[in-house]
Structure formats: structure tokens, C-alpha cells
RODO-2510 file (C-alpha; in nm, 4 decimals, decimal comma):
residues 344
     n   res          X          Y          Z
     1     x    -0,8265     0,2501    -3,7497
     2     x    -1,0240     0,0273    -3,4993
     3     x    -1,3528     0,1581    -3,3787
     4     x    -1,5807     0,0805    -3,1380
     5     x    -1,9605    -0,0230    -3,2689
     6     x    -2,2707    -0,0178    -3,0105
     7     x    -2,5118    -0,3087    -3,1240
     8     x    -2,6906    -0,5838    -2,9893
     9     x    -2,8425    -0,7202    -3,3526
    10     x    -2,6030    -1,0617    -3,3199
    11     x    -2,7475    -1,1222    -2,9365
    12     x    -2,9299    -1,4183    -2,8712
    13     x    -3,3332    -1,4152    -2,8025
    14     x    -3,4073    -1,3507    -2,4801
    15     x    -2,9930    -1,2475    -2,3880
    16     x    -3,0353    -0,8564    -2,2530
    17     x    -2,8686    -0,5855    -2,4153
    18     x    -2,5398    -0,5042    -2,2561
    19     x    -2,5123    -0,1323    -2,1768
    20     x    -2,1874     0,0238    -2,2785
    21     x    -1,9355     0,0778    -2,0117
    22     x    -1,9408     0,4524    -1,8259
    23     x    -1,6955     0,6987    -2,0281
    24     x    -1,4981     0,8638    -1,7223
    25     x    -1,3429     1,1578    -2,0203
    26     x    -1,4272     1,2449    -2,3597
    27     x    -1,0770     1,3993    -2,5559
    28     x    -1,1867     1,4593    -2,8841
    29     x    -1,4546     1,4159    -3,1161
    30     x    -1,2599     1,3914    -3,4933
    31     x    -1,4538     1,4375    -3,8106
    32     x    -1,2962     1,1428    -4,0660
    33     x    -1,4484     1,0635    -4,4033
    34     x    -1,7606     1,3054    -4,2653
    35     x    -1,8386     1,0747    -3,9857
    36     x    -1,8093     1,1906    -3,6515
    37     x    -1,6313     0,9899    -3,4094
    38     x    -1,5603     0,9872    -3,0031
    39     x    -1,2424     0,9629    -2,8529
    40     x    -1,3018     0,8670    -2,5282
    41     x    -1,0913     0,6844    -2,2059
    42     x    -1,3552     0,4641    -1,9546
    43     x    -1,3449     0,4813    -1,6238
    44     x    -1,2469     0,0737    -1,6239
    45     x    -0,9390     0,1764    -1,7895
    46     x    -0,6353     0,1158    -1,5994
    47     x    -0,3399     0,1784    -1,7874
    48     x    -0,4999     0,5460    -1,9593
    49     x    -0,5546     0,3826    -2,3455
    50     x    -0,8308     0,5409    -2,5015
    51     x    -1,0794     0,4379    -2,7911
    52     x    -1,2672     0,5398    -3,0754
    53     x    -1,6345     0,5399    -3,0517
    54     x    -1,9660     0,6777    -3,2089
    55     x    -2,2018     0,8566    -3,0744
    56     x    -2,4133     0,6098    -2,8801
    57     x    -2,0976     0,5244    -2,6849
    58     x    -2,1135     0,8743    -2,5014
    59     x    -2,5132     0,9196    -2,4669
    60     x    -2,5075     0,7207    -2,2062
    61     x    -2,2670     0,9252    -1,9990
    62     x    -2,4076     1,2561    -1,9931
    63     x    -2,2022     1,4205    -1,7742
    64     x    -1,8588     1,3436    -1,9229
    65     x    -2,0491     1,4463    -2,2482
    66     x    -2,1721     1,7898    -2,1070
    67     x    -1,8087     1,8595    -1,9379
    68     x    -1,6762     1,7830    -2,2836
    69     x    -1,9008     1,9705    -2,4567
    70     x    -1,8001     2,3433    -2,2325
    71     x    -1,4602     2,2877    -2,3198
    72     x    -1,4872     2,2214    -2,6709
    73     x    -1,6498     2,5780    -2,7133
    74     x    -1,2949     2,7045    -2,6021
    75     x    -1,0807     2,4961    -2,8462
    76     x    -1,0544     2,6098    -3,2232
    77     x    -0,8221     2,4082    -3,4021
    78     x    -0,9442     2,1231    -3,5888
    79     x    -0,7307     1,8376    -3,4424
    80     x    -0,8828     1,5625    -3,6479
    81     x    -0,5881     1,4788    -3,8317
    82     x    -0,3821     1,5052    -3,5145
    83     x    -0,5949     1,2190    -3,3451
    84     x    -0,6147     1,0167    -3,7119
    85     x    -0,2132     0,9815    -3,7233
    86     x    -0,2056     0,9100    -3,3706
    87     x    -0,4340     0,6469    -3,4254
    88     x    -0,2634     0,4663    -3,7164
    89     x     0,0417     0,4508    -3,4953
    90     x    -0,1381     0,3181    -3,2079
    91     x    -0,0470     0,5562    -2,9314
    92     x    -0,3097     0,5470    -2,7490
    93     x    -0,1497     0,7156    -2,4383
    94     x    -0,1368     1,0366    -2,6275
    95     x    -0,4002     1,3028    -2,6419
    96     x    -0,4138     1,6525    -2,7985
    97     x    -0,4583     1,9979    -2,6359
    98     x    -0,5060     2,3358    -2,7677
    99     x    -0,7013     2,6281    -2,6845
   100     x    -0,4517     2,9301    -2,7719
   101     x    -0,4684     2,9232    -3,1429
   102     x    -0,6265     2,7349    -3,4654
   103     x    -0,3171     2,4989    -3,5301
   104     x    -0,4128     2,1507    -3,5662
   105     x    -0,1035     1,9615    -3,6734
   106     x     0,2656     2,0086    -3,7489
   107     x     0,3179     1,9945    -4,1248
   108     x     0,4538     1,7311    -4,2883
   109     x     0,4755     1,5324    -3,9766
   110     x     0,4360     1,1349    -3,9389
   111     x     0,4435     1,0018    -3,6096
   112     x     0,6012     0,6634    -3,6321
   113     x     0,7023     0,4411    -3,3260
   114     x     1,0466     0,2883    -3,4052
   115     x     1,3375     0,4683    -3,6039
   116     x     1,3657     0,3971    -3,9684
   117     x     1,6738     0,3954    -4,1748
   118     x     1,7784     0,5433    -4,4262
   119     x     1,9797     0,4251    -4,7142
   120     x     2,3058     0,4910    -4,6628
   121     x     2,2873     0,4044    -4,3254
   122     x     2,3941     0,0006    -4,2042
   123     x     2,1714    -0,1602    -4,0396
   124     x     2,3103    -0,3045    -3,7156
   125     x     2,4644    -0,6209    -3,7621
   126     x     2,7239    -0,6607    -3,4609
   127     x     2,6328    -1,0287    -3,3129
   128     x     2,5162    -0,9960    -2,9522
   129     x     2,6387    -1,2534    -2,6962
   130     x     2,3075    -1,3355    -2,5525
   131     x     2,2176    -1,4696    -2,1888
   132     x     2,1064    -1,8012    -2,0770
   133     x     2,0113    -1,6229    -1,7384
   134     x     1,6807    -1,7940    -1,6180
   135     x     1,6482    -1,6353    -1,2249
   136     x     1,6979    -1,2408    -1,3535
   137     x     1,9970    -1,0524    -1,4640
   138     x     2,2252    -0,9722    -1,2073
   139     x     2,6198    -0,7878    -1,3028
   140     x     2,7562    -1,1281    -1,4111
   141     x     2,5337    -1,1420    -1,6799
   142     x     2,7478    -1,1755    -2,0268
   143     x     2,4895    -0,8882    -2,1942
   144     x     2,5188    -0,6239    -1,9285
   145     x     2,8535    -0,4807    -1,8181
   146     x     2,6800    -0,3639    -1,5103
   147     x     2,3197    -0,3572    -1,3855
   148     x     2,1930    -0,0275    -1,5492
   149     x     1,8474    -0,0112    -1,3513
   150     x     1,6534    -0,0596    -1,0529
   151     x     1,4281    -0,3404    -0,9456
   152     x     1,1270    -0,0867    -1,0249
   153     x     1,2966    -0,0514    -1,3797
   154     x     1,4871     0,3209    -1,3336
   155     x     1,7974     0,4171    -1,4380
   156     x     2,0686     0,3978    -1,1680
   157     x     2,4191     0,4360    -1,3171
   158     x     2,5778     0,7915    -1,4567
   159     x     2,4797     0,9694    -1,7271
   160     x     2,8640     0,8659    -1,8994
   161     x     2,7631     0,4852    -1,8496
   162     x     2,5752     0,3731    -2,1424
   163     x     2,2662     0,1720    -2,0922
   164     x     2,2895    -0,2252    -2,1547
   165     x     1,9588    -0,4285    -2,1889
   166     x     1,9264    -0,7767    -2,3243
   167     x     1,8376    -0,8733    -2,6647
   168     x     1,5714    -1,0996    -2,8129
   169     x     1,8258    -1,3786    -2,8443
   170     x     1,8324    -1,4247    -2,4316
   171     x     1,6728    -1,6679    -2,2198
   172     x     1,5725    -1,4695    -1,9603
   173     x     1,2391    -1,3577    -2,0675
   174     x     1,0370    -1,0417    -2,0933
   175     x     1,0365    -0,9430    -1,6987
   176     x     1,4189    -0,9387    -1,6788
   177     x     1,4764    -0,6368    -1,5184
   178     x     1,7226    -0,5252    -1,8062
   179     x     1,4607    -0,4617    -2,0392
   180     x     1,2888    -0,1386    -2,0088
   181     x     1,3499     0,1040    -2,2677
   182     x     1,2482    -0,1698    -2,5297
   183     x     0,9249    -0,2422    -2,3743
   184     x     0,8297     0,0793    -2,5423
   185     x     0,6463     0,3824    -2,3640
   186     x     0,4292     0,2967    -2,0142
   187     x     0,3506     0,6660    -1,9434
   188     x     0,0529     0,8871    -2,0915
   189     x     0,1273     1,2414    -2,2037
   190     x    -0,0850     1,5032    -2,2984
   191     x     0,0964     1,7247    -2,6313
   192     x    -0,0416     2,0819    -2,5378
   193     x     0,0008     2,4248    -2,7611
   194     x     0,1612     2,7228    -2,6061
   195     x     0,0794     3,0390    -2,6910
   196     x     0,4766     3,1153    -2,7176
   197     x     0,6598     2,7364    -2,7152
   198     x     0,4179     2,6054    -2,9723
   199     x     0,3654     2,2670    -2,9110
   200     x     0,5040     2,0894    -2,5524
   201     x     0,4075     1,7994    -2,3636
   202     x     0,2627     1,7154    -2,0152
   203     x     0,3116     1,4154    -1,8028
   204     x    -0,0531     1,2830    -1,6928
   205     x     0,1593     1,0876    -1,4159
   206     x     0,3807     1,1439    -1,1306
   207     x     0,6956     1,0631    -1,2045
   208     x     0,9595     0,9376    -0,9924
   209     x     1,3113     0,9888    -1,0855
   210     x     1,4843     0,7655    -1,2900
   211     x     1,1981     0,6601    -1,5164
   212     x     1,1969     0,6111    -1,8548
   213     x     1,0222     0,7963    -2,0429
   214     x     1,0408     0,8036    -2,4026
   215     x     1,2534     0,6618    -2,6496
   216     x     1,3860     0,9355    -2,9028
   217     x     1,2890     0,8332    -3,2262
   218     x     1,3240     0,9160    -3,6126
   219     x     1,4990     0,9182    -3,9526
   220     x     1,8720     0,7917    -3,8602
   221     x     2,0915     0,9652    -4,1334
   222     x     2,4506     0,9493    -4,2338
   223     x     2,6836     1,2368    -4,1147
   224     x     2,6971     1,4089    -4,4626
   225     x     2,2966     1,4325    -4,4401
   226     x     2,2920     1,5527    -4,1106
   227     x     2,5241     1,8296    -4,1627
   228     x     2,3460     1,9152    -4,5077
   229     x     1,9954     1,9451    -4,2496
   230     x     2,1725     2,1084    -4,0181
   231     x     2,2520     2,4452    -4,2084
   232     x     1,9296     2,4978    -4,2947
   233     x     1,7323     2,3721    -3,9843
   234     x     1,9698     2,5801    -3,7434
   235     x     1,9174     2,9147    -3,9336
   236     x     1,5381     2,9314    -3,8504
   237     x     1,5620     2,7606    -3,4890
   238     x     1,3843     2,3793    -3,5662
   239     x     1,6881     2,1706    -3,5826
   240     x     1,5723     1,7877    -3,4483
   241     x     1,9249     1,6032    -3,4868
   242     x     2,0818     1,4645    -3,2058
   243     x     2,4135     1,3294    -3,3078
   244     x     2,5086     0,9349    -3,2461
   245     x     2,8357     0,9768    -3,0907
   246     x     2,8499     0,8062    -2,7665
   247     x     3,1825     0,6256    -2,8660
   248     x     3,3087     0,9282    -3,0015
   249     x     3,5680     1,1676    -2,8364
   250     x     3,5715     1,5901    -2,7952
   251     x     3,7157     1,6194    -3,1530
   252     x     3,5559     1,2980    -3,3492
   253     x     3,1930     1,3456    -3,5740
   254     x     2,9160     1,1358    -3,5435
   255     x     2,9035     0,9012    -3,8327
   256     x     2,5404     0,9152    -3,7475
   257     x     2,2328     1,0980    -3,6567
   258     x     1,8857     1,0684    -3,5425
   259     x     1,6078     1,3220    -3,7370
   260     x     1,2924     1,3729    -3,5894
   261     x     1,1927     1,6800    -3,7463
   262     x     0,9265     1,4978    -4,0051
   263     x     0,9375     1,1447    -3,8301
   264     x     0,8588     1,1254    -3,4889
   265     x     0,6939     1,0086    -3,1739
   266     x     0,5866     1,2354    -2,8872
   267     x     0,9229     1,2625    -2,8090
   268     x     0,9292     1,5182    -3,1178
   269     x     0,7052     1,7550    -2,9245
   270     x     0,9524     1,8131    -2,5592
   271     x     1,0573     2,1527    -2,5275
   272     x     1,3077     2,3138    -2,3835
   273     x     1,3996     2,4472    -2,0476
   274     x     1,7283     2,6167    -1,8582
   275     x     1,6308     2,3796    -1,5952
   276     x     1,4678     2,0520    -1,7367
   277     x     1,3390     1,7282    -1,5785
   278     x     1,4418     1,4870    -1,8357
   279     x     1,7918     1,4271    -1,9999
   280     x     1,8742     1,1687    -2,2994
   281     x     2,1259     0,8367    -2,2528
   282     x     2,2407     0,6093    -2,5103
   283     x     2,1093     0,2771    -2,5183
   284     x     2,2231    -0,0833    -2,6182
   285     x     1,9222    -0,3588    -2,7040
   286     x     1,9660    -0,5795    -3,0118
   287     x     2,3335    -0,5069    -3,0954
   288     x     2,6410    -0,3368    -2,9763
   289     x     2,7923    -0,1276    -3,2587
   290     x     2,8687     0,1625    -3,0883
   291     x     2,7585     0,4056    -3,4032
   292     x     2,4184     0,3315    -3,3830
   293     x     2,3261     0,3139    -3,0162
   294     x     1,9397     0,3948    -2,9390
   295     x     1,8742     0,7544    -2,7563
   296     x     1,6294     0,7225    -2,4150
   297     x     1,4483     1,0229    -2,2230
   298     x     1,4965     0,9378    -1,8574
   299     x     1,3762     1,1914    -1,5898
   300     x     1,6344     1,3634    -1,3326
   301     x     1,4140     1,4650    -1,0736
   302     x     1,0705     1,3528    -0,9375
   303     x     0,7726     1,5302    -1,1732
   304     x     0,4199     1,6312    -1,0908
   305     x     0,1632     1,5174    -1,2668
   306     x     0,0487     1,7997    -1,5467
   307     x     0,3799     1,9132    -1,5425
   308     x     0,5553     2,0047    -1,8817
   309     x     0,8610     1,7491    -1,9628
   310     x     1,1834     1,9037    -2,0982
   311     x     1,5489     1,8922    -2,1346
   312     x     1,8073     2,1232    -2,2547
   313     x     1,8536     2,2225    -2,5846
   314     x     2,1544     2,3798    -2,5256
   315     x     2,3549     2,1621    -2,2665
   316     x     2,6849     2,3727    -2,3745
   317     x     2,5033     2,7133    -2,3634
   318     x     2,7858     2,8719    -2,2104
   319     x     3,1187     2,8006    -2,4299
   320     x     2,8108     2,8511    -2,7273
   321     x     2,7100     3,1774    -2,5951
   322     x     3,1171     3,3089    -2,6232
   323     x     3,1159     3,2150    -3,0024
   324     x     2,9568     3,5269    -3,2093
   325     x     2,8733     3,3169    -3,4972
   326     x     2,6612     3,0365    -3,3133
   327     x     2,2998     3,1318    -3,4115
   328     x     2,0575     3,2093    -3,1050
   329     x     1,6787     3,2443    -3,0067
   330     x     1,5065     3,3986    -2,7361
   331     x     1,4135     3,1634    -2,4436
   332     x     1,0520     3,1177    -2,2978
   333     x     1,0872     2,8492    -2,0132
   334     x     1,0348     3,0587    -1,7741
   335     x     1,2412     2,8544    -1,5067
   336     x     1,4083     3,0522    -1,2407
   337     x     1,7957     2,9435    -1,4090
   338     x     1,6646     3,0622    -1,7368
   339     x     1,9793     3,1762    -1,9505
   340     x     1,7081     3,3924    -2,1980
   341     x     1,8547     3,2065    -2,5086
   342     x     1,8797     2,8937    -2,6733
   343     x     2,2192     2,8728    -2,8975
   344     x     2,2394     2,6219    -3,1844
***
């Protein structure tokens, strides 16, 4: 974990001391190995990455330091370890809010930024036709069936079309307008408690719709696995599986499945709503073997920023909601469609 160090010992004679740049916010100071630290975001930042620093970083920015210091007396869960996992993974765009209760971190949690497989599961191996486009991808392009997004990089086919983005293989370089979801996560979120959702997360953008937001990440199981997690997730309301079954018809199983429920980026955190802003498409980047496509957040409307980011947990709530045995859980979106229950 990188931190930044105040000191001007290695300046040459006669050179002046360079002042540290302004802090615009203070988010957190985390106590590691009983040293405090500073995470802080400078007003020169343009892209909302924040740093670690000690405490001379912030004495010269007293007023960030004194707004920081009034809302601290309102938060009381430690969120050290929060910030030190974040850290390791290098997510930098997330911060950590809570002022309802003492929580400080999901147990047995890792926050990871690319799925991991385990071993019973293939690793992708279907040999992708790549490009030799040099002026931009346009519909003819052997990699894409059609052009899946925008020229400002959203989403602009169907949710049935699945998303097609060139692989490392092609000539037609990072900028190609195919290649979004793999360029990883360009938005900065705020993860927030709730006194009755538990943990949710914000948007510190606007949003127009169409954007990508996150990719959905975690352990990718075999079918036998996922059904095994399944039973016992489902019973207490926590299941994190989302079945890989894009290819698959009404009456076919998933050979595969994505588990975020211990391994996860902030994607593990979105709640649910009866009405949500966000909704999940499969995704296509290094291969094509239709069992073990990737799984995108995109939004469906234009979102404020501060404004919580969901999607529905329960996208069949109403042929769920006529079978008695389906298990179900009381409902606190608060949206005006709410249906009052999520069904597993």
C-alpha cells in the first residue's frame, strides 16, 4: 500500500521547499500497524482517485481538515480495514460511508477486481477471430456482429443482444470504440450503510443512460457448486449468484455461475429496487464460448449524482410470487412500484 511522504531532506541547497498540494476532501483517516494515515482526494484531481497520506499532508489545509473533523464525530464504525482492502486492490474511486451503526466491513469479504476461477471450471479457450481494423470498428468488423455502443462508449442495442468488444489480439488499438467494459470502471461510487438495506452504493456522477458502470465480478463456479450455495444462501436472503446462461433456453441450466458473496468488487454492494437504474448484459472480450460470457452493469435511465444504483433482484417477481414455496423478504426500496418483497 503506496503512501504519500511530506519531505524535503533529498532537495538541493538553496532549491525551496515545495508545499504540498491543497486537499479539496479528507474521507478517512485509517489506523494500520498503529500509524495513522489520511485518505484524502486534492482539489488537482481530475478523475476523483484519492491517496494515502500522513498527517502533514492535511495541516496545511485546515479547512478540509476541520470539515472532516465535524463529521467524523458522527461516524462510529472503524472502517480501517474497509479502506486497507480497498487499497490493496487499487480502487481508488471507492470511498466508505457510515454513520447509522458500528459496522466496519462485511465478513469474510475480499474485494478483488477481475473474476477468478475455480477448479472445475475451464478456462476460456475458444480462439477469437481478431480485427485488423486500423480507422475504428464499424458493423463489418469480423469481432463484432453489430456495433454494440455509442461513439461516447454506451450501450445501444437490446438487452437480448449480447455485447461484442474486441480482444487483445486486434489491431485496432485501445480507443476503438468497442472496448468499454474491459477498460475497467471510469465512475466513482461512494458504498454507504443503511440503517435497513445495510450496505448500498451511490453514484458521485451524473450518469447518462447507457453507461457502463461496473463489471460484475467474483468466484465463477460450476453448476453443481452453485446449486450446493444456493440452498443455503437463499434460506437467509444473501444469495450473490447470477447464473451464466445467456446461450441457454427457458428449460436449460447454467453450466456456470458467477459468486460474489466473499469475492467481489463494488459491484457486490448494489441493492435492490422495484424500480432500478441499472440492469446486467452479458459480455464477449477475449473469447466467445458462450458458457462463460462476462456480466456488465449498464444504467437504464439518466442518474443524479448521490443517487443510490440498483437493479432488480427479482426480475420474475411475479410468476415467483404465485409459487408458495419460493422463499421471500420484506422490501425496503422505497420506490413508488415497490412490490414489498423480494422472492428468491
Amino acid at each position: 500500500m503506496a503512501t504519500e511522504r511530506n519531505s524535503n531532506a533529498a532537495l538541493p541547497r538553496g532549491q525551496p521547499a515545495q508545499r504540498p498540494p491543497p486537499v479539496e476532501e479528507i474521507l478517512y483517516d485509517p489506523v494500520v500497524n498503529s500509524v495513522r494515515f489520511y485518505i484524502v482526494r486534492y482539489a488537482s484531481s481530475t478523475n476523483g482517485e484519492t491517496a494515502w497520506v500522513d498527517e502533514g499532508a492535511v495541516a496545511s489545509s485546515p479547512q478540509a481538515l476541520a470539515k472532516y473533523q465535524a463529521w467524523r464525530k458522527h461516524t462510529t464504525a472503524d472502517l480501517s480495514q474497509f479502506y486497507v482492502l480497498l487499497g490493496e486492490a487499487q480502487a481508488h474511486r471507492v470511498t466508505v460511508t457510515n454513520t447509522v451503526d458500528s459496522v466496519g466491513y462485511p465478513d469474510n469479504f475480499t474485494y478483488i477486481n477481475e473474476n477468478i476461477y475455480s477448479d472445475e471450471v475451464p478456462r476460456p479457450c475458444t480462439p477469437l477471430f481478431h480485427c485488423g481494423c486500423t480507422d475504428g470498428c464499424v458493423s463489418e468488423c469480423p469481432c463484432v456482429q453489430e456495433v454494440c455502443y455509442d461513439g461516447d462508449g454506451r450501450v445501444c442495442v437490446p438487452p437480448s443482444v449480447p455485447l461484442m468488444e474486441c480482444g487483445p489480439k486486434c489491431r485496432c488499438g485501445p480507443e476503438c470504440r468497442t472496448r468499454v467494459v474491459q477498460r475497467g470502471i471510469q465512475l466513482s461510487f461512494e458504498i454507504r450503510r443503511f440503517a435497513l438495506k445495510g450496505w448500498g452504493v451511490m453514484t458521485k456522477h451524473k450518469v447518462a443512460r447507457g453507461t457502463f458502470i461496473a463489471e460484475y465480478v467474483g468466484e465463477v463456479i460450476s453448476f453443481e457448486e452453485a446449486e450446493r450455495r444456493g440452498l443455503e444462501d437463499t434460506a437467509v436472503g444473501l444469495t450473490y449468484l447470477f447464473d451464466l446462461d445467456m446461450a441457454c433456453t427457458s428449460t436449460e441450466a447454467a453450466d456456470f455461475s458467477v459468486d460474489a458473496k466473499t469475492h467481489g468488487n463494488v459491484s457486490h454492494f448494489f441493492n435492490h429496487s422495484c424500480h432500478p437504474n441499472m440492469e446486467i448484459r452479458p459480455v464477449y472480450i477475449d473469447h466467445r464460448d458462450p458458457r462463460l460470457h462476462r456480466l456488465a452493469f449498464f444504467s437504464t435511465r439518466d442518474i443524479a449524482a448521490a443517487e443510490e444504483l440498483t437493479f432488480d433482484y427479482s426480475p420474475n417477481a411475479r410468476s415467483l410470487a404465485d409459487e408458495a414455496h419460493n422463499v421471500k423478504f420484506a422490501c425496503h426500496c422505497a420506490s413508488k412500484k415497490c412490490r414489498s418483497f423480494i422472492y428468491f
